[in-house]
Backbone as a chain_set.jsonl record, in Angstrom:
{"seq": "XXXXXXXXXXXXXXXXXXXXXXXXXXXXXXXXXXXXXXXXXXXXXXXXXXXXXXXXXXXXXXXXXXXXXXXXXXXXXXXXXXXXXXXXXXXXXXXXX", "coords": {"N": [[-23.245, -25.679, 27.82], [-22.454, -22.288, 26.677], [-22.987, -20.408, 23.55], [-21.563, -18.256, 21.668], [-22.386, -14.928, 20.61], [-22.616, -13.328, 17.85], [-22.947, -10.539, 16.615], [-23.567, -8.101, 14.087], [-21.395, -4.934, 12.72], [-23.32, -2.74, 12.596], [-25.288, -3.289, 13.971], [-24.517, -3.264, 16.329], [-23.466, -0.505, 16.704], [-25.758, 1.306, 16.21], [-27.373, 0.093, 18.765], [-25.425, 1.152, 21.091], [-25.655, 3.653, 20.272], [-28.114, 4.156, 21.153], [-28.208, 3.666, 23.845], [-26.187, 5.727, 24.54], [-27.464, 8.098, 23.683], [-29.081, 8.047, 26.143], [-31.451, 6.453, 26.151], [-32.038, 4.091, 26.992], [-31.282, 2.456, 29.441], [-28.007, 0.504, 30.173], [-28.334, -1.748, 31.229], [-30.964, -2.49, 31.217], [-31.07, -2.898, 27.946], [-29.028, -4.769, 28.17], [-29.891, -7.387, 29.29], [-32.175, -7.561, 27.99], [-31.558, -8.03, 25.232], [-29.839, -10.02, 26.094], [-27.076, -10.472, 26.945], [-24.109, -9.378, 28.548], [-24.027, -7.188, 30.321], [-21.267, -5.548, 30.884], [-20.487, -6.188, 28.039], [-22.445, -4.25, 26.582], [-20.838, -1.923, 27.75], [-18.594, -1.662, 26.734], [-18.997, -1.553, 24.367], [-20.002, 0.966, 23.908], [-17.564, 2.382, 24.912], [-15.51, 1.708, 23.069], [-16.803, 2.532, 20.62], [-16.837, 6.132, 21.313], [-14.486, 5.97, 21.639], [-13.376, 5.976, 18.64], [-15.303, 6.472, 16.554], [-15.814, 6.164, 13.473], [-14.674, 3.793, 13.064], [-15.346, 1.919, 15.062], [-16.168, -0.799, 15.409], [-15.004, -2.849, 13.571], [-15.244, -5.765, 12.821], [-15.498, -9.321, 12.203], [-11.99, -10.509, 11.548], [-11.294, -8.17, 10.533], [-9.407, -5.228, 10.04], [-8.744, -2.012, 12.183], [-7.584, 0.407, 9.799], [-5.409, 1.875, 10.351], [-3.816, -0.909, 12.335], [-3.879, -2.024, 10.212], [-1.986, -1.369, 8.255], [0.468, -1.82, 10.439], [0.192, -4.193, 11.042], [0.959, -4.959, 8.381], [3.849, -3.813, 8.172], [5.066, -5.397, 9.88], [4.962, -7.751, 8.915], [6.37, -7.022, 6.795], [8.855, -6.571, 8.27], [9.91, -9.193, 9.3], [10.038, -10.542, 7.113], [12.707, -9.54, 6.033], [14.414, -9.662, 8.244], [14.651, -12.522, 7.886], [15.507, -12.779, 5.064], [18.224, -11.634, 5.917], [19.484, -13.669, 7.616], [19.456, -15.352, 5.997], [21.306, -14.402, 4.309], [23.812, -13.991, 5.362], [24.418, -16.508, 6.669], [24.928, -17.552, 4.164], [27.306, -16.102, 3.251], [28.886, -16.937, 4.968], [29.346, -19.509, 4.212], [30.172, -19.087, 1.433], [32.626, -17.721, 2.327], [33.827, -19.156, 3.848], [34.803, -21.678, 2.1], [36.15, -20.472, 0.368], [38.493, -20.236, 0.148]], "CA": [[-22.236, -24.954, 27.045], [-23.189, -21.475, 25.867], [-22.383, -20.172, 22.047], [-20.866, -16.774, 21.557], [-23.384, -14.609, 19.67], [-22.021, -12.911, 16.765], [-23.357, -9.266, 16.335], [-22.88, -7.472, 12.893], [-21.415, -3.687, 13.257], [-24.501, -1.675, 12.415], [-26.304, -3.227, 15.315], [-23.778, -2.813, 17.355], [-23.581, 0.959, 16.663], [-27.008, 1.295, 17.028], [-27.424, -0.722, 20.398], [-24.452, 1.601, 21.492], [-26.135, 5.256, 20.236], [-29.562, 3.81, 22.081], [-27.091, 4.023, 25.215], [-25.204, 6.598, 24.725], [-28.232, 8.725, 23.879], [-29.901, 8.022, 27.768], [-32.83, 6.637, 26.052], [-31.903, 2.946, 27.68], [-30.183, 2.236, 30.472], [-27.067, -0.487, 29.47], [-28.786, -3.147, 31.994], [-32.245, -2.958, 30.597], [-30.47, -3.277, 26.83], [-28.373, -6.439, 28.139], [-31.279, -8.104, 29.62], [-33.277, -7.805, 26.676], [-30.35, -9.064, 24.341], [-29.398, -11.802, 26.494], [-25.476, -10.183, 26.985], [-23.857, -9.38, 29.821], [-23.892, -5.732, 30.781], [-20.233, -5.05, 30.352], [-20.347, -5.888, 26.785], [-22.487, -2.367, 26.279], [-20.039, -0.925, 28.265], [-17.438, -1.904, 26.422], [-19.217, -1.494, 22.742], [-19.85, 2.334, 24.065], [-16.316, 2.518, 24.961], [-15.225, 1.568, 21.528], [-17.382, 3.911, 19.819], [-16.49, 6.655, 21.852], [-13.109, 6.003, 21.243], [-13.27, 6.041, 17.448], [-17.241, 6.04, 15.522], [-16.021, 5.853, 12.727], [-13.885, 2.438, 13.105], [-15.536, 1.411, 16.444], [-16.505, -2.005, 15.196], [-14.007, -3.587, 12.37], [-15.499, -7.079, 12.127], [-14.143, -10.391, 12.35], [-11.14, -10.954, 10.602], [-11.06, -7.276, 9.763], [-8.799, -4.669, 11.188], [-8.535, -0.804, 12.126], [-6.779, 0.986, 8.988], [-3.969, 1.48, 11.326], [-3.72, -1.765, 12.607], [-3.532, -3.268, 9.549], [-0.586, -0.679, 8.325], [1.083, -1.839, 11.585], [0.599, -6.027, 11.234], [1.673, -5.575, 7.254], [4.844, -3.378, 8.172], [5.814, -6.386, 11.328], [5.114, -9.22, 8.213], [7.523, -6.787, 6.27], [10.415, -6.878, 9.109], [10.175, -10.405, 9.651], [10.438, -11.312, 6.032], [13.697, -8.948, 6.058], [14.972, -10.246, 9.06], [15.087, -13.799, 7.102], [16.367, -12.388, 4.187], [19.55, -11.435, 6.54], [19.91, -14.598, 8.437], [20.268, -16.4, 4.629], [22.764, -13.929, 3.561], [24.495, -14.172, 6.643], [24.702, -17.541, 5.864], [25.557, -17.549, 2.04], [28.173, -15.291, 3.377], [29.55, -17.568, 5.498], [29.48, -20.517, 3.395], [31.246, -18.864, 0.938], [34.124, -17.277, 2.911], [34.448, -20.846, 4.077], [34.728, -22.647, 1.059], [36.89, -19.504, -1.02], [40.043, -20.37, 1.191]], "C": [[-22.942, -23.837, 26.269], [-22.197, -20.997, 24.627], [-21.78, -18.388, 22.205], [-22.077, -15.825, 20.209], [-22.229, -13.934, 19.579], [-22.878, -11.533, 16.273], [-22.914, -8.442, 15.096], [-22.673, -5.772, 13.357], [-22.267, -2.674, 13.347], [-24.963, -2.082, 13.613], [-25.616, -2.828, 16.668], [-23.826, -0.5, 17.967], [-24.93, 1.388, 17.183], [-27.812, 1.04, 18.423], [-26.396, 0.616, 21.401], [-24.807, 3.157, 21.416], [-27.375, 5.506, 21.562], [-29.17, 4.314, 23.732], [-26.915, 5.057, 25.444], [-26.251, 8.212, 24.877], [-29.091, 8.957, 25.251], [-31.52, 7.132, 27.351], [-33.454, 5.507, 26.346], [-31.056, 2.935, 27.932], [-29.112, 0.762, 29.939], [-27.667, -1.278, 30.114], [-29.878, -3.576, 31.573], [-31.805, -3.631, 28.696], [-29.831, -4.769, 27.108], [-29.018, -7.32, 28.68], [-31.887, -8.573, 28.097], [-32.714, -8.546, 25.26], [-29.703, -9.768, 24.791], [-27.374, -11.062, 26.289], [-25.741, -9.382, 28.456], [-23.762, -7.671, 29.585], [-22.861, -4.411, 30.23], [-19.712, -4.963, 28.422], [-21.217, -4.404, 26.486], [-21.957, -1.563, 26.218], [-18.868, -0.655, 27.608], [-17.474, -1.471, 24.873], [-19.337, 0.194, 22.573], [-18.59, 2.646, 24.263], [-15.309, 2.556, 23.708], [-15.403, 2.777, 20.552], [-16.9, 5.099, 20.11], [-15.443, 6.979, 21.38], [-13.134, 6.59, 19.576], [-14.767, 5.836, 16.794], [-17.101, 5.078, 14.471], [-15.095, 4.021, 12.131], [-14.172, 1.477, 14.199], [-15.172, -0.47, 16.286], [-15.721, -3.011, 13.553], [-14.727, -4.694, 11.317], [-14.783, -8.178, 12.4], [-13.017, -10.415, 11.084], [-10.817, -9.338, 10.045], [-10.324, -6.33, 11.051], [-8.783, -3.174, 10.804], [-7.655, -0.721, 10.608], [-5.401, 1.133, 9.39], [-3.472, 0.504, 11.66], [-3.569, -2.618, 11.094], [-2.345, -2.877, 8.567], [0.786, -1.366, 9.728], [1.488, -3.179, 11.049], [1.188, -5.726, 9.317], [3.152, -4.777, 7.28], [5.359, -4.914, 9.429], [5.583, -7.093, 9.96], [6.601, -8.858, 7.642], [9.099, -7.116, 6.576], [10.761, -8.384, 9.285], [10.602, -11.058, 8.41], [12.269, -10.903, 5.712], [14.551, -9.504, 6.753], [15.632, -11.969, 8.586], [15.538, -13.613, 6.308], [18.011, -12.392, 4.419], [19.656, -12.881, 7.278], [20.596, -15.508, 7.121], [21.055, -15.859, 4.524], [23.725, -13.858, 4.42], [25.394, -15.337, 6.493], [25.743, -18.569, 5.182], [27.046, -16.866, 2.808], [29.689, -16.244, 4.053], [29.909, -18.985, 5.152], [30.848, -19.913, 2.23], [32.283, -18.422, 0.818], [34.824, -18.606, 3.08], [35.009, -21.733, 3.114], [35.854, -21.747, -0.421], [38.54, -20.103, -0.826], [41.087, -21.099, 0.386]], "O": [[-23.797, -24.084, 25.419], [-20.974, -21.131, 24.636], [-21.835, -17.677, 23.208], [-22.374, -16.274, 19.102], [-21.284, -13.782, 20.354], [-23.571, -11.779, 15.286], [-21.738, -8.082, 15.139], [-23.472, -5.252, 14.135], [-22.046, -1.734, 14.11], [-25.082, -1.186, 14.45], [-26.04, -2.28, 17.685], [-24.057, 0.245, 18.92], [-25.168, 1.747, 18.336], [-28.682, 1.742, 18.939], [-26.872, 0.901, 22.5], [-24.384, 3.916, 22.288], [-27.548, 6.376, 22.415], [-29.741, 5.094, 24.494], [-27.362, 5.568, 26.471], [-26.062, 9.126, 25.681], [-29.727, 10.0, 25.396], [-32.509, 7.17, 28.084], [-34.669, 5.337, 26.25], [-30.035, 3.208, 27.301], [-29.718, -0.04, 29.228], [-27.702, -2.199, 29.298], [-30.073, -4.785, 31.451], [-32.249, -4.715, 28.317], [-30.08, -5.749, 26.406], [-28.504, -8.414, 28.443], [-31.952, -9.614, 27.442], [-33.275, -9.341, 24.504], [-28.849, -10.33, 24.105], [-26.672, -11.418, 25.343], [-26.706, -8.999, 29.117], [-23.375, -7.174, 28.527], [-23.035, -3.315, 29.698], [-19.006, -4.174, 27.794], [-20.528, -3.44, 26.152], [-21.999, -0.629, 25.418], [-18.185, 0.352, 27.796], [-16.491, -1.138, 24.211], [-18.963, 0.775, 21.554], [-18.362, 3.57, 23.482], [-14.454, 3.423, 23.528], [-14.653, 3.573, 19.987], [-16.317, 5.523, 19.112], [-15.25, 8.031, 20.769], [-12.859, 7.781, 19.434], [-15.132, 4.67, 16.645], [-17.615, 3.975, 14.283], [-15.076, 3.443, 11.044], [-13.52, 0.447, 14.369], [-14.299, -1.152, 16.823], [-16.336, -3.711, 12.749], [-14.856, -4.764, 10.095], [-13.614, -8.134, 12.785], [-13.291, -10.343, 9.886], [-10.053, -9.277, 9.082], [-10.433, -6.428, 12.273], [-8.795, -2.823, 9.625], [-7.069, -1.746, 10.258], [-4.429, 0.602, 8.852], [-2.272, 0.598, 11.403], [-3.152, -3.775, 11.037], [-1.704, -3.791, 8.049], [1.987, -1.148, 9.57], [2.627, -3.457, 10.675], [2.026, -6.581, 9.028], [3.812, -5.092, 6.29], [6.583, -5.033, 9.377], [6.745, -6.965, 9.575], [7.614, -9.552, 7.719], [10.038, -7.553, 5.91], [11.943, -8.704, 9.409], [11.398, -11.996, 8.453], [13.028, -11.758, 5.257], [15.549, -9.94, 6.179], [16.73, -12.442, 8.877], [16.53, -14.341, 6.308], [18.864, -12.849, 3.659], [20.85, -12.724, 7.53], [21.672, -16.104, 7.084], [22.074, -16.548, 4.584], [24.775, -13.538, 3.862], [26.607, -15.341, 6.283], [26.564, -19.474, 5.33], [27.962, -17.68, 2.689], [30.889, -16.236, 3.778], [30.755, -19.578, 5.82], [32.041, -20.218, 2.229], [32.986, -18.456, -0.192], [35.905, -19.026, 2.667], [35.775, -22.601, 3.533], [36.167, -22.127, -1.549], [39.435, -20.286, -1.651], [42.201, -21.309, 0.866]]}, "num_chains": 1, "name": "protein.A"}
């Protein structure tokens, strides 16, 4: 059973410039750090995409992304809000008679 190594974002970045710069090939890098290939490929891909957010963290999320998941907590709490008053509403039409 193998463990999941856990990489902090600086090294990542770094590991990922080393690349990106030509100055190691991604196969000699994932050799030498014991990871599979495609993770390079994938940590350059990242970067690429965004530098300055490439790598988040666990438990941590894009700036965007975490605008996004606290507007969906928002709707869902809303959405329950209306199902009670819905409800209430209907309780007490029922019961006015």
């Amino acid at each position: 059973m193998s463990t999941r190594k856990n990489f902090d974002p600086e090294f990542k970045r770094e590991i990922t410039q080393v690349y990106l710069e030509g100055r190691r090939t991604a196969t000699s890098l994932a050799e030498e750090l014991g990871l599979h290939v495609n993770t390079i490929y994938k940590w350059a891909e990242q970067f690429k995409t965004d530098p300055e957010n490439a790598f988040p963290g666990s438990g941590n999320l894009k700036p965007e992304d975490a605008e996004l998941k606290k507007a969906q907590r928002r709707i869902k709490e809303l959405e329950e809000e209306v199902e009670i008053l819905k409800k209430a509403t209907a309780y007490f039409a029922k019961n006015s008679k």
